[in-house]
N, C-alpha and C positions, 0 to 999 in steps of 0.2 A: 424408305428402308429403316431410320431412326425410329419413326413411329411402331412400324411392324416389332423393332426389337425392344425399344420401351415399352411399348402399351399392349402389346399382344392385337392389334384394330387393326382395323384401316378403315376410317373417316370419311365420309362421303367428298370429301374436300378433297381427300389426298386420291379416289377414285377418280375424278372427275378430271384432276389432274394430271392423272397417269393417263386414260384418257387422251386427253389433249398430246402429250407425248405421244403416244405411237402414233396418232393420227399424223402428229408432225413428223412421226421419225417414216414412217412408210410413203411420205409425201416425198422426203429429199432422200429417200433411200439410207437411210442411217444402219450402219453396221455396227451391232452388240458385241465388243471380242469376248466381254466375260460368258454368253449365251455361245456362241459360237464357239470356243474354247475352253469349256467351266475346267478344264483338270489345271490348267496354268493357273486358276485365283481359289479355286476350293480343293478341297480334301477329305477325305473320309473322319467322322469324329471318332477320335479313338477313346473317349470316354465316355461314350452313346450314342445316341441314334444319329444317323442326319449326316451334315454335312456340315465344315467350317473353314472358312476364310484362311488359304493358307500363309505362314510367317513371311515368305518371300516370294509372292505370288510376281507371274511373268514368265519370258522367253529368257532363257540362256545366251539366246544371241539371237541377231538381228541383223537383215543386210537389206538395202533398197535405192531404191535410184526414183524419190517421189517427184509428183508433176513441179513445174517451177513455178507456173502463171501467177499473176494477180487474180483474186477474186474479185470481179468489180463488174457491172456492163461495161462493154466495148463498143463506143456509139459505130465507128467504122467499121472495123469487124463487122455488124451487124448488119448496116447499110450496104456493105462492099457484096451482097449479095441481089442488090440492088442496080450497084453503079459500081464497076469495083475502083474505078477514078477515083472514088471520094477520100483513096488513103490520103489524097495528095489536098485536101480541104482544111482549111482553119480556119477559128475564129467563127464573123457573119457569113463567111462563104459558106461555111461547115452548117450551120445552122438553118441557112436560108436551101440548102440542098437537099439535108433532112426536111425540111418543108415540104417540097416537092415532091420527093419520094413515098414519104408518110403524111400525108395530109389528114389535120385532127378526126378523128371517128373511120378511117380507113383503113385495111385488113392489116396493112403493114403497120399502120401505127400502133393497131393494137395487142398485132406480135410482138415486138418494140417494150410497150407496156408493162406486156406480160414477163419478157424478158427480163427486164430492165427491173421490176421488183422481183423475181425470183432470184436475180443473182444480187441483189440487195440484203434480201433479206436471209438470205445462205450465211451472206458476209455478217451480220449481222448476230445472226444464230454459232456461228464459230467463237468470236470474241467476245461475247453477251450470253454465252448459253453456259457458264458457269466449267466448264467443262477444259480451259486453255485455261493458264494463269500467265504465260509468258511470255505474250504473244504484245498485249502493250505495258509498258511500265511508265513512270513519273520519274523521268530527269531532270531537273532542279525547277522543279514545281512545272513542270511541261512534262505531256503525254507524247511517248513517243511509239515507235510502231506502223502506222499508215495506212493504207490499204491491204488488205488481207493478203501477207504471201502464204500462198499453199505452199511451199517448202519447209517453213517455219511452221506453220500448222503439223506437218508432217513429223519434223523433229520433235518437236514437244509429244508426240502422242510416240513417238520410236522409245524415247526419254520414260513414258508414262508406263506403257508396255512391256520393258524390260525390267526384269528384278534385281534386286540389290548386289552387284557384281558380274551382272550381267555386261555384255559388250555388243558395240554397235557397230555398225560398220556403213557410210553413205556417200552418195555424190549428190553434193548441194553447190548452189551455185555460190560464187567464191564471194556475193555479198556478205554472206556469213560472217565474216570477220572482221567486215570492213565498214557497212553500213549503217546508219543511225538508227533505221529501224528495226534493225536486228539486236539491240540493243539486250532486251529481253532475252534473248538466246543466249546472248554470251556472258549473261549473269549466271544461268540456269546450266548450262557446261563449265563454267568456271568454279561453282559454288558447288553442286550436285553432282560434277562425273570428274573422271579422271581421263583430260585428253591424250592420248595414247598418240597419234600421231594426226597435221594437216599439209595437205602436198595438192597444192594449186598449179593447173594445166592452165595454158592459153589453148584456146582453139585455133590456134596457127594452120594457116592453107586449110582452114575446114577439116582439118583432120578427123574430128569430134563429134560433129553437128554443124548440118547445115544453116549452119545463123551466121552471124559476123564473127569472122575470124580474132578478133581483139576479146570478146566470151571469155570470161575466166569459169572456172567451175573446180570444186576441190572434193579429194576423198578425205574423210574425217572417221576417224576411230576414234571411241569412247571407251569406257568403263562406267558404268554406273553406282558410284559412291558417294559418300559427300568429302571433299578435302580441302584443306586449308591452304595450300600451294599447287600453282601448276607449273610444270615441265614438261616440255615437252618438243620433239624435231620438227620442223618445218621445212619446207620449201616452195620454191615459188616461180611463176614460166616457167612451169616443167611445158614438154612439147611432146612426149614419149611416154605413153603409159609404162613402155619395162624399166622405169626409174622405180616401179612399186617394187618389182624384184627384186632388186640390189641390196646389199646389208651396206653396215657404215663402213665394211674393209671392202669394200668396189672401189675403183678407181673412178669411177664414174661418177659412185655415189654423192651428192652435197648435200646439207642441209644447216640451219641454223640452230640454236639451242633459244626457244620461248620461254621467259619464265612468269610469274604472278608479277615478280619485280620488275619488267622490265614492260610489259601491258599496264602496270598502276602508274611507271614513269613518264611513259608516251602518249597516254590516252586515259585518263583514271577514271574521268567521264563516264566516256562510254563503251569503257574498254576493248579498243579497236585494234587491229594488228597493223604491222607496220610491215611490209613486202620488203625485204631482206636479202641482198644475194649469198654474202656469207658472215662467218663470225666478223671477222676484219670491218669491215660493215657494218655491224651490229655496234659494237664496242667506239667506233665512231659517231654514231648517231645518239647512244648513249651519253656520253661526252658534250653534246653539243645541246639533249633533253634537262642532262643535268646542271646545266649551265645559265640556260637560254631559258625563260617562263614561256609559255605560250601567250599567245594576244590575247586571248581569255582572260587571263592576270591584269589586274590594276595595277599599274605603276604609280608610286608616292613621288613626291620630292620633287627638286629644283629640273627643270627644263625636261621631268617627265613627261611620256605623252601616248593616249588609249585609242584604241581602237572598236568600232563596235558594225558592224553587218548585219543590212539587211531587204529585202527585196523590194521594190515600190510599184509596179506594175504587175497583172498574172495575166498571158496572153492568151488565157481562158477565162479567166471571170472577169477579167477589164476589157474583152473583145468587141463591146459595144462602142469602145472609145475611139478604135480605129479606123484612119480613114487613106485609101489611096491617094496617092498622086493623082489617078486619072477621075477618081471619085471627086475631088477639091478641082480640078479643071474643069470638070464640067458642070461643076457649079459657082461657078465664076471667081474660083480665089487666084491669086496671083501669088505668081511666087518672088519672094525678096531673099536670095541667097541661100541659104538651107530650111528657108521657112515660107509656110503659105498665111497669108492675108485675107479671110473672106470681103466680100464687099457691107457695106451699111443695110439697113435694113430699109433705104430706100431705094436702092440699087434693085432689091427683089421684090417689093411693092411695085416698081415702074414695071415690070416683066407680069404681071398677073395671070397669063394667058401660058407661062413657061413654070412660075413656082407658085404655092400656095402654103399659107403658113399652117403649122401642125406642131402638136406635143409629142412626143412618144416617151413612154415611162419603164423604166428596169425594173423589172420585179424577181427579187430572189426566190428560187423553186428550190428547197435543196441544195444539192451542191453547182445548179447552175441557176439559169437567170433566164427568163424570156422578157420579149417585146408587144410592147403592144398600147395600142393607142388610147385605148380604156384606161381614166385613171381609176386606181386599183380602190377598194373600200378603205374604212380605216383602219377596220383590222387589218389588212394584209402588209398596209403600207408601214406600218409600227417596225417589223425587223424582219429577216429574213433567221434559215435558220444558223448562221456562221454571224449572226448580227452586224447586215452586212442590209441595212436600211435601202427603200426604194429610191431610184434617183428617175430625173426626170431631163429631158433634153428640149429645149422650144427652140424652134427657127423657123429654116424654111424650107420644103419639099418639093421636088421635083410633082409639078400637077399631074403628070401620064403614069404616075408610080405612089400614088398620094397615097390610092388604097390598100398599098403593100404592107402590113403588120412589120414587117421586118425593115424597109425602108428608112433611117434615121435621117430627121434633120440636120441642114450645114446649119450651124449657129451666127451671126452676123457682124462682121466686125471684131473680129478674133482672129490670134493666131495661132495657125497648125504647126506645130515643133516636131521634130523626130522622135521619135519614138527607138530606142535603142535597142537592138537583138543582137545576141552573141557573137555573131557571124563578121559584123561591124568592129569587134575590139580583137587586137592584136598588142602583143608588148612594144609599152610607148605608143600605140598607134590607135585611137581613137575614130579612122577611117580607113579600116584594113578593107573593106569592101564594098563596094556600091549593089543592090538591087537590082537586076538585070526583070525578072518576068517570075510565074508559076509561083504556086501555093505551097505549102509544108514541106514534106519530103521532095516533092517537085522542083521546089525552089530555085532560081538558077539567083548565083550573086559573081559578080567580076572583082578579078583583086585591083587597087589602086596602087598603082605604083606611087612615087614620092615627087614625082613633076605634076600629079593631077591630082592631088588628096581634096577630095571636097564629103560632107557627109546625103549621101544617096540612100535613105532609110526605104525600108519597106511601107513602115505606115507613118502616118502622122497624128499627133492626137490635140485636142483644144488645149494650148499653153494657158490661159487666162487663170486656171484655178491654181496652177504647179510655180513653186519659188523651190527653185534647187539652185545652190552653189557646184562650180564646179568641185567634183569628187573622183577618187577614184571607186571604181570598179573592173570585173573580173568576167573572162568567159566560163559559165558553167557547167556548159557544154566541152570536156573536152577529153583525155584518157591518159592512161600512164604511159604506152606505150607508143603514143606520140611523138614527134620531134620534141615539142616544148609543151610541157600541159600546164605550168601555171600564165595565164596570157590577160594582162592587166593592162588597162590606160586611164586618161585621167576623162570624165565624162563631162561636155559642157554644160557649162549652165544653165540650166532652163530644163533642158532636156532630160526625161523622165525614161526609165531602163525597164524593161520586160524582164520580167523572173528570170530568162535566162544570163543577164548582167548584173548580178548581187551588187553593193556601192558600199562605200564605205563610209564613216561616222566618225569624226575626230575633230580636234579642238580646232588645230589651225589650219590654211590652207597650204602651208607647207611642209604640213605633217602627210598630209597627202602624198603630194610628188616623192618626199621619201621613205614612203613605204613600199609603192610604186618601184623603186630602185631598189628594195630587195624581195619582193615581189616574182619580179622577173631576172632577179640574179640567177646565175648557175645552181651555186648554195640554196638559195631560198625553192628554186625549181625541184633539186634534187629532194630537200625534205619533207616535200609536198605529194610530190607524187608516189612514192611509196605506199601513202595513204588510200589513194581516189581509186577508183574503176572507168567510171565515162563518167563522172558527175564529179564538179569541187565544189561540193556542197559545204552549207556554212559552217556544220558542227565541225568539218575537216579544219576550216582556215582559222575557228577559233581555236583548236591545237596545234597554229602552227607556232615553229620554233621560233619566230622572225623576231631579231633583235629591234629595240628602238632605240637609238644613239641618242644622250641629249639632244634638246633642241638648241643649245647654246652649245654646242661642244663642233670642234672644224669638221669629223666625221660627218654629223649633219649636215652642214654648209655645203661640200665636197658633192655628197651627191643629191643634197635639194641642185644646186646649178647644174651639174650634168643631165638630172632628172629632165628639169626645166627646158633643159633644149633640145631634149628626146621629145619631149609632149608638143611644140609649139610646132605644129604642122598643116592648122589650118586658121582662118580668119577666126576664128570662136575661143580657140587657145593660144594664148601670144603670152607667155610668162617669160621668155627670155628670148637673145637670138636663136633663131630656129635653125638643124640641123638639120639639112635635107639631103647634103652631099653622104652616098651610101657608106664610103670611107671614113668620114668625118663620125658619122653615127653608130659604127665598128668601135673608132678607137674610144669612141664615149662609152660603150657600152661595156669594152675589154677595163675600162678605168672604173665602171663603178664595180664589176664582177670581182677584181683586184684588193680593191678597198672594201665590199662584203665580206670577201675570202678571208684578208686579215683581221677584220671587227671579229670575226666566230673564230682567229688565233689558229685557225689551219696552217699545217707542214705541208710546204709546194708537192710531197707527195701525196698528203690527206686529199686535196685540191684538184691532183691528177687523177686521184682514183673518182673522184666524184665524176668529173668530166666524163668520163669512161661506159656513166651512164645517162648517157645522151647519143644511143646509138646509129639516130638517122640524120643527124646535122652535117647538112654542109651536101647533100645526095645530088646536087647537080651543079655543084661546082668544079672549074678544074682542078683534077688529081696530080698531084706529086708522082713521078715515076716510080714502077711498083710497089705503088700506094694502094692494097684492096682491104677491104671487107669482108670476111666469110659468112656467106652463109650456107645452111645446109639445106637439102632437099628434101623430099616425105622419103627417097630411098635410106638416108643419110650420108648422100656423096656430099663434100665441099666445094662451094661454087665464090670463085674470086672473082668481086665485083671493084672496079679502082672506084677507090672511094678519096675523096678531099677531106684534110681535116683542119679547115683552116682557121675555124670556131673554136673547136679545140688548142691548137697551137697557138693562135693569136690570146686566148683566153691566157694560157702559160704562162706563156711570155712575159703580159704584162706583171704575172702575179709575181713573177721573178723578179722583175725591173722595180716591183712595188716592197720589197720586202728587202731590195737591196743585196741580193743573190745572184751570183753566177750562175748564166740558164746552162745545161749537162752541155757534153761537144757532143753525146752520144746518144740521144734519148732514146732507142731502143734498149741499148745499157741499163740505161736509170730504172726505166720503167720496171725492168724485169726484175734489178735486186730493192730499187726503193719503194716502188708503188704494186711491187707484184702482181704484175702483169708481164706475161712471158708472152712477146708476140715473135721469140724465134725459135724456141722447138716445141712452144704446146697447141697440139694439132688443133685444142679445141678454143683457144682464144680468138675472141673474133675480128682482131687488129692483125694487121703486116702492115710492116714501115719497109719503104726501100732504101736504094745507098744515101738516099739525104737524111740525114740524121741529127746533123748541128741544128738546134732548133731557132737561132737567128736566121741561118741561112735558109730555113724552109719557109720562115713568115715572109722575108725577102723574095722567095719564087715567087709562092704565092703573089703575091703580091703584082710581079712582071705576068705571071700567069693569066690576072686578070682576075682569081678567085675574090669573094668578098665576105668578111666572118657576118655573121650572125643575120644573114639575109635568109628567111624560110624558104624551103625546097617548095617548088611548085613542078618539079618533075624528080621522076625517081632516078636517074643517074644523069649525069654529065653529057651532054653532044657538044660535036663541034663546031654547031650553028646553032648553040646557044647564046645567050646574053651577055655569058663570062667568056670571053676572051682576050688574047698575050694584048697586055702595052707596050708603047712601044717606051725608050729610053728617055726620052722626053717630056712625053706623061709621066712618067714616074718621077723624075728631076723635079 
């Protein structure tokens, strides 16, 4: 079009390449809006013939509700038309299934194929075709963005389409504001539009869509301007769409007030929002950003000390590494404790008739990897394209499966270590679950209680190449509206974490254990999750608030020792005496919550109010007499559920007893004028306390009652042939 209006031509060049354009646009179906709609971008010339590019071409307004998906091939998806088991496949099962299904040169593989580069190269032609500008950008020298969200695509072209005060109006999924790869976006609305209002649903009881209830998704109004400040209402777990109706004089109505200052305080990064119940809240978090550096921040100076995050296994491109329990037994390793031992390489020379020796070589494809016995030329072998070079494995092969391409050698005289998945780390507890049977979403895993902790991983990988100190690390897997979403422990040594267990980086090892300790504070909980959706991804944790006490200073000391005897729970972590007794490990955990609470200079009611959101703690313990819970129903009737809050009150207490405070006689009282929470005439509060009110005397029931704080719910309400029940007067003595 330059050319046309410079030169009056058109080039055999620029034919050729017009050309190839529609060929491509009529291939993936491409819609022209300026062709389609010319009166929205031209205008009659009024000073001649023809036609001209109007001042403020676009729609006046705009409203949509676009697709959410990733742009990507879906290897399942695609096969599950197939097998549709194979959702529940990972890793070499996942690969070696696709084998069978699509075998090289066969109809299915070459649908597959064909598939697999057309939705490539879609993705491709979106971000690369000149046409998005805001879809990936450069965060401190890193690209970020990811896989193509059609949502994102969507917004940017709503943004592109509208003219200069134009307004928008969409339901995009509540990544939007939270995500790292959405980064992009929330430059291009914060800089170029005037956000007018964002009001985020949960998808509670499926109300919405039928997908997972925990789904956030938000309506979002624009203006299309360019402005220097944003302002703007918020809200967040809305659950009722007739919350859009409401003005700010409903009673019903809430919202928080967002500004440019208050997104550059919290997140400057990457400018992320922070989930908010009200101002109160706001103005607290505030306080604590203005305070507090994030772990992203170097610390200078005497007995300072840094933090750094980062993943060491990916339980897709490292899948060649893994190896079962029943895969190492039947190739003769033995096991020594939580680890396997292959036998010598003359153990499987003597056997010639059972193993045979074999190479098998990794060859990067792309963004995955195949097997195969061939070693590969030299070019290929040079780098992959993520420069992720060929590796090669020698041992020895089962002889009746020798010919199998997918087949990997045991390696000889090595040992097989765990290999760590999410599902294994709990706060403090580095063996929350053993491995039970089934693949991916199949998966079955059993919890460990604290008389049998041992580590039962799913796979094992060749310890011989990995030197790891023990560190902490985090589950990444996990959601805000969980019992507990930040859920950390300290990782043994040796032992190497799958992408879904991030690890930590820091000078000493008991910079470790006490990070660890606020970490999984209350405090450190609450200002995390505000953040997340289902992922504690790292660019979150390096914005988190978390203080770091000297390392020379008693705050340290205090809860490095507390830490230390949360962690020591099995043969692999022994830093202190070990705290096994579930009481014993309460009041450790109520002392470092305590001593968190006061290091961040919290008012026992700042403290209270925090608690408050941790709304499923304590769900099958025994309750206090008319002690419930409200919740509401899809009609909105209120359903009182007795609820125990013994996490919470135990947590009080201490901070009380820690601060040197008289705990209230009333805390129903307190709560309503100090911490404003009225759990006795506001119908919509989701607390009721009954006549026990003296907050010593209900840690004391509790207590006879059998409840126990800070144990996770493995059922949703309380029975009374549960685990918790009354002691009697002598246990308690």
């Amino acid at each position: 079009m330059q050319e046309i209006q410079d030169q009056h031509l058109i080039s055999e060049k620029t034919r050729t390449s017009a050309e190839m354009a529609i060929a491509k646009g009529k291939e993936v179906r491409a819609f022209c809006w300026e062709l389609t709609f010319p009166e929205l971008s031209f205008e009659p010339n009024t000073e001649g013939e023809g036609i001209r590019k109007r001042e403020r071409p676009g729609f006046d307004a705009m409203v949509g509700n676009p697709p959410w998906d990733k742009l990507e091939p879906k290897r399942k998806e695609f096969f599950a038309q197939y097998d549709p088991a194979i959702r529940d496949f990972q890793g070499q099962t996942l690969g070696r299934r696709i084998s069978q299904l699509a075998p090289s040169g066969s109809e299915a593989w070459r649908l597959w194929r064909d598939y697999e580069s057309r939705e490539s190269s879609n993705a491709k032609l979106l971000i690369n075709g000149g046409v998005y500008h805001h879809q990936v950008v450069e965060v401190n020298g890193e690209k970020t963005g990811g896989k193509p969200d059609l949502f994102k695509v969507f917004l940017e072209r709503f943004h592109q389409l509208s003219r200069q005060g134009g307004r928008v109006a969409v339901l995009m999924p509540a990544g939007l504001y939270s995500l790292e790869g959405a980064t992009g976006m929330r430059r291009m609305l914060f800089a170029e539009s005037h956000v007018e209002a964002i009001y985020s649903f949960e998808n509670w009881g499926k109300r919405f869509f039928q997908i997972h209830p925990s789904f956030k998704f938000i309506t979002l109004a624009f203006e299309k301007q360019n402005v220097a400040r944003q302002s703007f209402p918020a809200a967040f777990m809305l659950r009722d769409e007739g919350f859009l109706a409401y003005t700010e004089h409903d009673p019903d109505y809430r919202s928080v007030r967002v500004t440019s200052e208050f997104i550059q305080l919290t997140n400057p990064t990457y400018l992320s929002i922070i989930e908010l119940r009200d101002d109160k809240e706001r103005k607290l978090v505030e306080r604590i950003y203005s305070s507090v550096p994030p772990l992203s921040k170097k610390l200078v100076g005497a007995g300072g000390w840094n933090v750094e995050f980062h993943r060491e296994l990916n339980m897709t491109d490292d899948a060649w590494r893994f190896r079962r329990r029943d895969w190492l037994l039947e190739r003769g390793c033995k096991q020594n404790g939580s680890f396997f031992t292959s036998p010598n390489p003359e153990w499987y020379q003597s056997r010639d008739g059972e193993f045979v020796s074999g190479v098998r070589y990794i060859v990067p494809e792309g963004t995955k990897y195949r097997v195969t016995s061939q070693k590969p030329e030299e070019q290929q072998a040079k780098r992959g394209r993520r420069g992720i070079t060929v590796q090669s494995i020698a041992g020895y092969l089962l002889a009746d499966r020798a010919l199998d391409e997918q087949e990997l050698p045991v390696v000889p005289g090595v040992q097989y270590v765990p290999l760590y998945e999410g599902r294994m780390v709990h706060q403090f507890d580095h063996a929350a679950k053993a491995y039970v049977s089934g693949e991916g979403r199949g998966a079955k895993w059993r919890d460990l209680d604290f008389t049998e902790k041992a580590l039962v991983p799913h796979f094992y990988v060749d310890g011989t190449p990995i030197a790891l100190t023990a560190r902490a690390g985090f589950c990444d897997v996990t959601g805000q509206t969980n019992e507990r979403s930040s859920l950390a422990a300290l990782i043994p040594e040796g032992m190497p974490a799958g992408n879904s267990v991030p690890v930590v980086t820091t000078g000493a090892a008991d910079c470790h254990v006490v990070w660890l300790a606020f970490a999984n504070s209350i405090v450190g909980d609450f200002l995390i999750r505000q953040k997340i959706s289902t992922h504690l991804n790292i660019f979150f944790v390096e914005s988190w608030p978390l203080l770091r006490p000297g390392s020379q200073s008693s705050a340290f000391a205090e809860l490095r020792d507390r830490s230390s005897r949360l962690c020591s729970i099995t043969a692999e972590i022994q830093l202190a005496e070990p705290a096994f007794d579930l009481r014993e490990r309460a009041r450790l955990r109520a002392e470092i919550d305590a001593i968190v609470a006061g290091l961040y200079d919290l008012s026992p009611a700042e403290f209270a109010c925090i608690l408050t959101a941790f709304p499923l703690l304590d769900r099958d313990q025994p309750p206090l007499p008319d002690d419930f819970f409200v919740r509401w129903n899809k009609q909105g009737k209120p359903k009182f559920e007795p609820r125990s809050y013994v996490t919470r009150d135990t947590a009080l207490l201490a901070y009380f007893r820690h601060r040197g405070i008289a705990p209230p006689e009333d805390l129903v009282v307190w709560y309503r004028d100090e911490v404003k929470v009225n759990m006795i005439d506001d119908e919509f509060c989701l607390f009721r306390m009954g006549p026990m009110r003296n907050l010593e005397q209900r840690v004391t029931e509790y207590s006879r009652l059998g409840a126990i704080a800070y144990i996770p719910s493995k059922a949703k309400k309380w029975g009374p042939n549960g685990p918790y029940q009354p002691r009697t007067q002598e246990v308690i003595a």
